[in-house]
C-alpha positions as CSV (number, residue, x, y, z in Angstrom):
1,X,88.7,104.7,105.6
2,X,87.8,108.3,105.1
3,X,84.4,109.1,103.2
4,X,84.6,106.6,100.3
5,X,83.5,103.3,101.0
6,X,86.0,100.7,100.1
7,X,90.0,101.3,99.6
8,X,92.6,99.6,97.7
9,X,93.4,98.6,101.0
10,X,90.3,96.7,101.9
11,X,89.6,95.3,98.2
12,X,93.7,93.6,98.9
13,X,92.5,92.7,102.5
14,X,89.4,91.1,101.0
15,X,91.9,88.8,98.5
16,X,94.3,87.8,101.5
17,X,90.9,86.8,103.3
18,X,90.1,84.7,100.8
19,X,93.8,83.5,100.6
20,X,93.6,82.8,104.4
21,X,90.3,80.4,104.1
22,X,91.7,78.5,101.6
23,X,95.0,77.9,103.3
24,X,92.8,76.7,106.7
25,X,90.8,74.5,104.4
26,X,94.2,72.9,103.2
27,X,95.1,72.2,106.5
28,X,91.8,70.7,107.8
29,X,91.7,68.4,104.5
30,X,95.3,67.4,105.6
31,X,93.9,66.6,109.0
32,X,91.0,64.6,107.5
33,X,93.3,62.5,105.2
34,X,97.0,62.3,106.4
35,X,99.7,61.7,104.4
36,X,99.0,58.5,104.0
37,X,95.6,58.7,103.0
38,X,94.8,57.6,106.2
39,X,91.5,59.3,108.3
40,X,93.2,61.9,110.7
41,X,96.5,60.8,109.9
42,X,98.7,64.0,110.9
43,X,100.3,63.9,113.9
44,X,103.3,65.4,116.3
45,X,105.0,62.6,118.6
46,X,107.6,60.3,117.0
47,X,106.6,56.7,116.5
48,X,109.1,54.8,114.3
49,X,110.9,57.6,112.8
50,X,107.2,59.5,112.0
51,X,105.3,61.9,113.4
52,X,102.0,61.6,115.1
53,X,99.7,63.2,117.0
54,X,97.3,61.5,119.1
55,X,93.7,61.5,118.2
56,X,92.4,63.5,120.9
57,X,95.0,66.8,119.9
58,X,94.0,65.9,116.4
59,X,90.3,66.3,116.9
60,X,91.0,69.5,119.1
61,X,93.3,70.9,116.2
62,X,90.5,70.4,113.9
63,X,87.7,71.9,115.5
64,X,89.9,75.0,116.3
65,X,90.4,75.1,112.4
66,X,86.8,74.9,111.8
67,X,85.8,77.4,114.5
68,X,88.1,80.0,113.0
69,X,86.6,78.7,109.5
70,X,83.4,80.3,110.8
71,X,85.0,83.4,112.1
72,X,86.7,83.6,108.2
73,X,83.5,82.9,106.3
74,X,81.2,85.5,108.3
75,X,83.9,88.0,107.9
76,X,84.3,87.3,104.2
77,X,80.7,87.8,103.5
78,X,80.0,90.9,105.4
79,X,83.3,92.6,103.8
80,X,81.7,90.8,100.2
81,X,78.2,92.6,101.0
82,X,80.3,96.0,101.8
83,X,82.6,95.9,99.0
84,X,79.8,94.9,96.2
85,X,77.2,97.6,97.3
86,X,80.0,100.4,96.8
87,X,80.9,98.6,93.6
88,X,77.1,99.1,92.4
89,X,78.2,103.0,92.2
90,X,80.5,102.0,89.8
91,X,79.9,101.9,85.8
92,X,79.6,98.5,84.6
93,X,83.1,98.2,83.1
94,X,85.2,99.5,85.9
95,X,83.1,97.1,88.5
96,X,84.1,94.5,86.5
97,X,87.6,95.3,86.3
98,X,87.4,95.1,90.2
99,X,85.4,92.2,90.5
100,X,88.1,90.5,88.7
101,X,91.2,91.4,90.3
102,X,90.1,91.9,94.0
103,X,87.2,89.2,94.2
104,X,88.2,86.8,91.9
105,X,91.8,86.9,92.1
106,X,92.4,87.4,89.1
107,X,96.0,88.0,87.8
108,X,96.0,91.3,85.2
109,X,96.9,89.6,82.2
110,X,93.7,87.4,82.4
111,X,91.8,90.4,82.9
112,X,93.0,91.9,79.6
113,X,92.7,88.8,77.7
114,X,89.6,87.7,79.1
115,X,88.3,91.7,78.6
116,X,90.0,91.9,75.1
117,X,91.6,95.3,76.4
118,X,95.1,96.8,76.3
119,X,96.8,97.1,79.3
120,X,96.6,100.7,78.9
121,X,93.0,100.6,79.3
122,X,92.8,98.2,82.4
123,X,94.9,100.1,83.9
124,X,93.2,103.4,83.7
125,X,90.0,102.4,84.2
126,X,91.4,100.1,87.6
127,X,92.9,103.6,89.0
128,X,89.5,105.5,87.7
129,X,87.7,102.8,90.0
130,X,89.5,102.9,92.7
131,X,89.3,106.9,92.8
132,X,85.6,106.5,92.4
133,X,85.7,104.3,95.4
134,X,87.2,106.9,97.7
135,X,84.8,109.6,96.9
136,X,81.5,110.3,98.0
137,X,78.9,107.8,98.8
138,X,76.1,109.5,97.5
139,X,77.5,110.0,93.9
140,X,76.7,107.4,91.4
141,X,79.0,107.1,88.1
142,X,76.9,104.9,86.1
143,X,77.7,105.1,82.3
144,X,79.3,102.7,79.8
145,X,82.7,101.7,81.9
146,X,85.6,101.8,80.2
């Protein structure tokens, strides 16, 4: 990571996290409710031309999701708590820029509309963040943002 605090790398690690939880959610909801609306309805051996699983591999598939649910969640709020105290370094405008794009998800045309900026100006004041965020700890760049 070198001497800044956060990197491009880990603000896009941070989204895929988020990506990955949601994804594992998905798939214990589909577990709850099969495809047929049915409680714990997916399944994996063949019975009349569909596929089920028995309820014991069910229930064991689901509490693997939810264990590695935990694992996702603790990870994604230590990496939240890292990524926000560097982001207090930041001026106002830039952090929001950020917040936007790598903790929201946010795709960069909503940030300009949403922001009222040109693209121009997102754009510069993204890649002034991100510098910011490789530099030293101990500086702070408050001022106006953008």
């Amino acid at each position: 990571m070198g001497l800044g605090l956060v990197t491009k790398k880990d603000l896009k690690n941070y989204l895929g996290l988020t990506r990955e939880i949601q994804e594992l959610r998905q798939e214990l909801e589909e577990l709850y409710v099969g495809p047929e609306g049915s409680v714990l309805g997916q399944v994996t051996t063949k019975k009349g031309g569909k596929k089920r699983r028995d309820l014991s591999d069910t229930v064991t598939h689901m509490i693997t999701i939810e264990e590695l649910l935990s694992i996702k969640y603790n990870q994604l709020k230590a990496e939240r708590l890292r990524i926000e105290e560097a982001l207090e370094m930041l001026p106002a405008g830039e952090r929001v820029i950020i917040r936007m794009r790598y903790l929201q998800g946010y795709p960069w045309v909503r940030i300009q509309l949403q922001l009222e900026l040109s693209e121009a100006s997102v754009t510069r004041a993204h890649s002034r963040a991100l510098q910011r965020l490789l530099e030293t700890p101990k500086k702070n760049f408050q001022s106006d943002g953008f």
